[in-house]
C-alpha positions in Angstrom: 28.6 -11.9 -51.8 31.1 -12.0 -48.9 32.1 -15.1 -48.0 31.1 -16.9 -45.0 34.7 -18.1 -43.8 35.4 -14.3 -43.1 32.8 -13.5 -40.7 33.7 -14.1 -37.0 29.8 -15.3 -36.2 31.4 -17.3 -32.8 31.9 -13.4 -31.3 28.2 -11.8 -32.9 25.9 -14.6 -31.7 26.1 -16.5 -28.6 24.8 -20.0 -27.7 21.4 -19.3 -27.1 20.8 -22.7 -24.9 23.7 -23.6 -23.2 24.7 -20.2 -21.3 28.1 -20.9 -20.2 28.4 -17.5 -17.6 25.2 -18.8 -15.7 26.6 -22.3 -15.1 29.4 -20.4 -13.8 27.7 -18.6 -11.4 26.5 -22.2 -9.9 22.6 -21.6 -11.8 22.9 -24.7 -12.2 19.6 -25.4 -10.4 18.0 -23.5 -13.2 15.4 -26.3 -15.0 15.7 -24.0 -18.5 19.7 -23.5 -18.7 20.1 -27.7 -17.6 17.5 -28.3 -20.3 19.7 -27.9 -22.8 22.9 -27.6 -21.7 24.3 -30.8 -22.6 23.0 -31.2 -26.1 26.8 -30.8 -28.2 24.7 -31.2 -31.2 23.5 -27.9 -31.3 26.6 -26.2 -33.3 25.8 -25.2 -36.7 28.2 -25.6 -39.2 28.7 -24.8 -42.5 29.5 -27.4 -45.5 30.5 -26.8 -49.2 28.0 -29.2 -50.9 30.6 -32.2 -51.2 31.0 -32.2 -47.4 27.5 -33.2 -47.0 27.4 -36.9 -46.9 30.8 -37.1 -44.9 30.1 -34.9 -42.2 26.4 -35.0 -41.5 26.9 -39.3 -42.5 23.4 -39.1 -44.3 21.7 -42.2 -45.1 18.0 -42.3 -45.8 17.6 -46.0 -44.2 19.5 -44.7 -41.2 18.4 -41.6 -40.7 15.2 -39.3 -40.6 16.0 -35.7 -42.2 15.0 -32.3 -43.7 16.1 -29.7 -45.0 14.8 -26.4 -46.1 15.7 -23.5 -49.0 14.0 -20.3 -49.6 14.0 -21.0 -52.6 12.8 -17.0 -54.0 10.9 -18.7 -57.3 10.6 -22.1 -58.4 11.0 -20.8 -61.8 14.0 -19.5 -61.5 16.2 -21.4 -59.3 14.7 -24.9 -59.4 16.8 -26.5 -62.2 20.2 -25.4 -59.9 18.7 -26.9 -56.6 17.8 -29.7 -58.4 21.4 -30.2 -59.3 22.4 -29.5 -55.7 20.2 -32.3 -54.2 21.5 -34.6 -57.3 25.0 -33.5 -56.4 25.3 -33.9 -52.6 24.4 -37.9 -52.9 21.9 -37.9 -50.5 18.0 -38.7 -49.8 16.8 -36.2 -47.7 13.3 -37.7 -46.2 11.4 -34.2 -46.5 12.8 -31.5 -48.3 10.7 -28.0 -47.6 10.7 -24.5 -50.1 9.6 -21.5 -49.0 9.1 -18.7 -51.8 7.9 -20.7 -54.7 6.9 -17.7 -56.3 4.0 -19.9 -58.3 0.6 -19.4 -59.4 0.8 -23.1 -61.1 -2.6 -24.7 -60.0 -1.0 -27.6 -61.0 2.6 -27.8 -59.4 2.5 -31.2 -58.3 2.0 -32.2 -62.2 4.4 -29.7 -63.7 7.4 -32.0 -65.0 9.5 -29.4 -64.8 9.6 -29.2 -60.7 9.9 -33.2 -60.9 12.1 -34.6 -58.1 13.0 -38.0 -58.7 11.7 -40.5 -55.4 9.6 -37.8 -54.3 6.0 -36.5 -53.9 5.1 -33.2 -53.9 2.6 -31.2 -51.5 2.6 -27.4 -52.1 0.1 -24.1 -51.2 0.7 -21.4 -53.4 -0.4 -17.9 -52.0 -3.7 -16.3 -53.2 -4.6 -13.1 -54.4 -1.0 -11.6 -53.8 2.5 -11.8 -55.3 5.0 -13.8 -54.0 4.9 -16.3 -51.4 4.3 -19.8 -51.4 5.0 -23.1 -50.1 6.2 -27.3 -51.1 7.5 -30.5 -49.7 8.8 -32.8 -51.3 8.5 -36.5 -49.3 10.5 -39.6 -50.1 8.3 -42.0 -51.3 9.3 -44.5 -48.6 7.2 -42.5 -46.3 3.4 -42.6 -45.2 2.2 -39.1 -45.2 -1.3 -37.0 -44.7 -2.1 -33.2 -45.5 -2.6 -31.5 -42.3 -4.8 -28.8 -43.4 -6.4 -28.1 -40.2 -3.1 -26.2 -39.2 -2.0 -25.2 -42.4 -2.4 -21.1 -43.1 -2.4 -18.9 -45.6 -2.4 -15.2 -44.8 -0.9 -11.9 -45.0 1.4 -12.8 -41.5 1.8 -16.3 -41.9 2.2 -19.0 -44.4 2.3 -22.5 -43.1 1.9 -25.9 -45.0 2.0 -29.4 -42.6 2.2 -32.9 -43.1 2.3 -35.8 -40.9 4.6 -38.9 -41.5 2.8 -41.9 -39.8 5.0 -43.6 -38.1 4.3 -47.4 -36.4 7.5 -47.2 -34.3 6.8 -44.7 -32.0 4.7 -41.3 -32.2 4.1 -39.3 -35.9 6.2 -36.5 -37.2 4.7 -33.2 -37.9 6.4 -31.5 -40.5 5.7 -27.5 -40.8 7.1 -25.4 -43.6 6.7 -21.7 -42.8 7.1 -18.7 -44.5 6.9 -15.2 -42.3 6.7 -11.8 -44.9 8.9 -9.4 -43.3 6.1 -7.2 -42.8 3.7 -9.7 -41.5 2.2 -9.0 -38.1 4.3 -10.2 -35.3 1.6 -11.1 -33.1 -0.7 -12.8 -35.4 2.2 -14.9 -36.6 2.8 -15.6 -32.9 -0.6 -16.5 -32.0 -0.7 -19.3 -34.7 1.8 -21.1 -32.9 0.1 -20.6 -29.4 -2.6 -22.4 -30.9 -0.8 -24.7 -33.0 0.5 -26.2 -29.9 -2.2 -26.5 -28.0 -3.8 -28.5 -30.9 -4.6 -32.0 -29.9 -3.3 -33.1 -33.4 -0.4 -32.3 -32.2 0.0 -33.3 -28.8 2.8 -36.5 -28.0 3.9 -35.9 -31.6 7.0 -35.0 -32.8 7.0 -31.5 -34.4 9.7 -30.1 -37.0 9.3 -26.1 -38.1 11.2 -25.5 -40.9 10.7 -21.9 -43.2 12.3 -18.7 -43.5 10.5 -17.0 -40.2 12.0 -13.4 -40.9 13.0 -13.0 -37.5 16.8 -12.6 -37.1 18.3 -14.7 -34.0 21.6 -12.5 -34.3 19.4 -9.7 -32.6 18.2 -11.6 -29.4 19.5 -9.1 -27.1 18.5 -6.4 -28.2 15.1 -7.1 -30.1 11.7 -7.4 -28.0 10.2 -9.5 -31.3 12.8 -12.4 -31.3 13.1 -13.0 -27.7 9.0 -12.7 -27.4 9.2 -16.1 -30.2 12.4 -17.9 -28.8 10.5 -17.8 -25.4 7.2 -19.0 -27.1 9.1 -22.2 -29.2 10.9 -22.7 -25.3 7.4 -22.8 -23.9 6.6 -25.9 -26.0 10.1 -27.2 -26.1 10.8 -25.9 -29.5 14.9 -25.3 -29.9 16.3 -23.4 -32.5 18.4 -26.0 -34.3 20.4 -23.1 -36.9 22.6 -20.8 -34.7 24.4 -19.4 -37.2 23.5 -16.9 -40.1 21.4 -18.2 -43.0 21.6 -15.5 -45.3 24.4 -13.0 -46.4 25.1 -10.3 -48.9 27.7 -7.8 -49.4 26.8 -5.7 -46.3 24.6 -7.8 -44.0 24.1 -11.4 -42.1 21.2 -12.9 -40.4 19.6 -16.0 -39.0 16.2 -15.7 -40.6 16.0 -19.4 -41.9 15.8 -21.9 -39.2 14.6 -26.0 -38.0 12.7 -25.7 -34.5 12.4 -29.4 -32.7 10.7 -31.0 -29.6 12.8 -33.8 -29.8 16.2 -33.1 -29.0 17.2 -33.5 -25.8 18.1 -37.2 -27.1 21.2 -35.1 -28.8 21.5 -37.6 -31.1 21.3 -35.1 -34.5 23.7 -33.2 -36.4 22.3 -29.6 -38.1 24.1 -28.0 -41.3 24.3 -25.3 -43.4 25.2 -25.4 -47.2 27.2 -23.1 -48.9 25.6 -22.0 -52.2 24.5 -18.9 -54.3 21.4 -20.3 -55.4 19.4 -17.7 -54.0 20.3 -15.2 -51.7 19.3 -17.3 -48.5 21.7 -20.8 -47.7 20.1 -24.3 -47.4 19.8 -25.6 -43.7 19.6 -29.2 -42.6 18.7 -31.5 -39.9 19.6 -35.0 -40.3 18.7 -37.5 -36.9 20.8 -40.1 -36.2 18.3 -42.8 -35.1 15.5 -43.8 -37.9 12.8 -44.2 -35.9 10.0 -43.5 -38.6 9.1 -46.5 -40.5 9.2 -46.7 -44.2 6.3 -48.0 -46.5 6.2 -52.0 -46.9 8.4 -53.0 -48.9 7.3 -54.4 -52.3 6.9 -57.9 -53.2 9.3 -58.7 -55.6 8.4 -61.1 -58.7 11.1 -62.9 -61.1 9.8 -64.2 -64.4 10.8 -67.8 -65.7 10.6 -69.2 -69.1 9.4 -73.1 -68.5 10.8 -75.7 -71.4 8.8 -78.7 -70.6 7.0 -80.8 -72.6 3.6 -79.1 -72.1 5.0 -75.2 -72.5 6.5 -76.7 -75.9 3.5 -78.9 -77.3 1.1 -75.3 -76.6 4.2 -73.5 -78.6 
C-alpha cells in the first residue's frame, strides 16, 4: 500500500468551499463562497492512531463525535478495529460501519461484535451479498431508530438514529453505504426527500458512509458535482477533503461526514492511518457538547450498622 505521506493531495484536490481565486477576483458578494469561507476547520488531516487524543483533544464529556470505517466484513476485521478503538483512548459518541458483510439476524447479541459502553443498531442487506450497516451509541446517550428514513436497496443503503437531545435541537445520525454500481439518481433522490422530511427539519443532521462517489474528480465528473450541489442545497459540507482510501495505484475520497452545523467552525475532522481494510477511518469530533447525556445514576453505598439492635437480631 503506498503510503499516504508521499502523495501531494494539497496539488490534486482543491478546497472545495473556500475558493481562494474568486475572493480574489472581489466575488466576495457571492452568498455561497462567504458561506463557508471562513470555517479553518475544514482541513482534513491525517493521524497515526496515537495522535488521536492529542490532536483532535477528544473527550466524550466535552465533546459530541463520530466516526466511520468501511469496515469490508465484520468477520473479518472486527477484532483489529476493536483494538484500534481500545487503542486510541477515546469514546467516540456514535461510531458507524459500512460493509458488515453479515447475515447474523442476531448481530446486536453476537458477543463477538461486543463493544464495551455501547449499543448496537444495525441493518444487514437482504437477499444479496455484501452490504450492510451498524452504529454503535455510547450508552450515555438517548437514542431512537429512525426507520421512516432508513433504506435498503440496490442504490442505497441508509440506517438513522436520532440522539434526543434537551439542550437544543436532536442529532440525526445517517450511516450510508452507496454500491459502486448503484443508480446515481435514485441514490440522489433519497436525499431530496430526506431533506424535505419534516423529521428532519431544525435538526441537526450527520451523513456518515462510504458514498462511492470520489470528491478528487469534482471537475471533471457530472455525478459528484450533481451531489455536492444537492448536500450545498440543504447546507450539507463535505467535512473529509482529503483521500479516504488508497492502494498501490489509486486514491480517492469515497468515505466522507456531511454536516448542517458548521458554520459555528468550532470542530476538528481526521483521518486515521491504518490497514485494517482497504478504506481509512474518518472522524468528526465537535468541540462544544451540546447533546445531553442520560441522568446520571443514583449512587448507593452500603453500611454495616453495630448497634445494639443489629447485634441482639445477630
Amino acid at each position: 500500500m503506498a503510503t499516504v505521506d508521499s502523495l501531494n493531495y494539497e496539488e490534486i484536490f482543491f478546497d472545495l468551499f473556500s475558493n481562494k481565486e474568486n475572493l480574489k477576483n472581489n466575488n466576495t458578494r457571492d452568498p455561497d463562497i462567504n458561506l463557508f469561507s471562513n470555517i479553518s476547520s475544514l482541513n482534513t488531516k491525517y493521524y497515526l492512531p496515537n495522535e488521536i487524543q492529542k490532536n483532535l483533544k477528544i473527550s466524550h464529556s466535552k465533546n459530541f463525535s463520530v466516526v466511520h470505517l468501511n469496515i469490508r466484513s465484520m468477520n473479518k476485521n472486527f477484532d483489529n478495529f476493536r483494538d484500534l478503538i481500545q487503542s486510541l483512548n477515546v469514546s467516540f459518541s456514535v461510531i458507524c460501519l459500512t460493509e458488515t458483510w453479515s447475515d447474523d439476524e442476531n448481530l446486536d447479541r453476537n458477543s463477538l461484535f461486543f463493544l464495551n459502553e455501547y449499543k448496537l443498531v444495525f441493518q444487514n442487506r437482504t437477499k444479496r451479498k455484501g452490504g450492510g450497516l451498524c452504529i454503535y451509541v455510547h450508552n450515555s446517550l438517548i437514542y431512537k431508530i429512525k426507520e421512516d428514513i432508513c433504506m435498503n436497496s440496490d442504490a442505497i443503503e441508509t440506517l438513522a438514529i436520532e440522539i434526543i437531545n434537551k439542550k437544543s435541537s436532536n442529532f440525526i445520525i445517517n450511516v450510508v453505504y452507496r454500491p459502486p454500481n448503484g443508480n446515481i439518481e435514485e441514490f440522489q433522490n433519497y436525499f431530496k426527500d430526506l431533506f424535505n422530511k419534516s423529521c428532519i427539519i431544525n435538526k441537526k443532521v450527520i451523513l456518515a458512509g462510504d458514498f462511492n462517489l470520489n470528491l478528487l474528480d469534482y471537475e471533471k465528473n457530472r455525478k459528484v458535482q450533481n451531489f455536492i450541489n444537492l448536500m450545498f442545497r440543504y447546507n450539507m459540507v463535505s467535512l473529509i477533503n482529503r483521500p479516504t482510501r488508497v492502494t498501490q495505484t489509486t486514491y480517492s475520497a469515497i468515505d466522507n461526514i456531511f454536516s448542517n452545523f458548521v458554520i459555528e467552525n468550532n470542530f476538528h475532522t481526521g483521518i486515521i492511518k491504518t490497514d485494517i481494510s482497504d478504506h481509512f477511518p474518518v472522524c468528526f469530533v465537535s468541540q462544544k457538547n451540546d447533546c445531553n447525556e442520560t441522568d446520571s445514576i443514583e449512587e448507593f453505598i452500603y453500611k454495616r450498622f453495630y448497634d445494639n439492635i443489629a447485634i441482639d437480631s445477630f
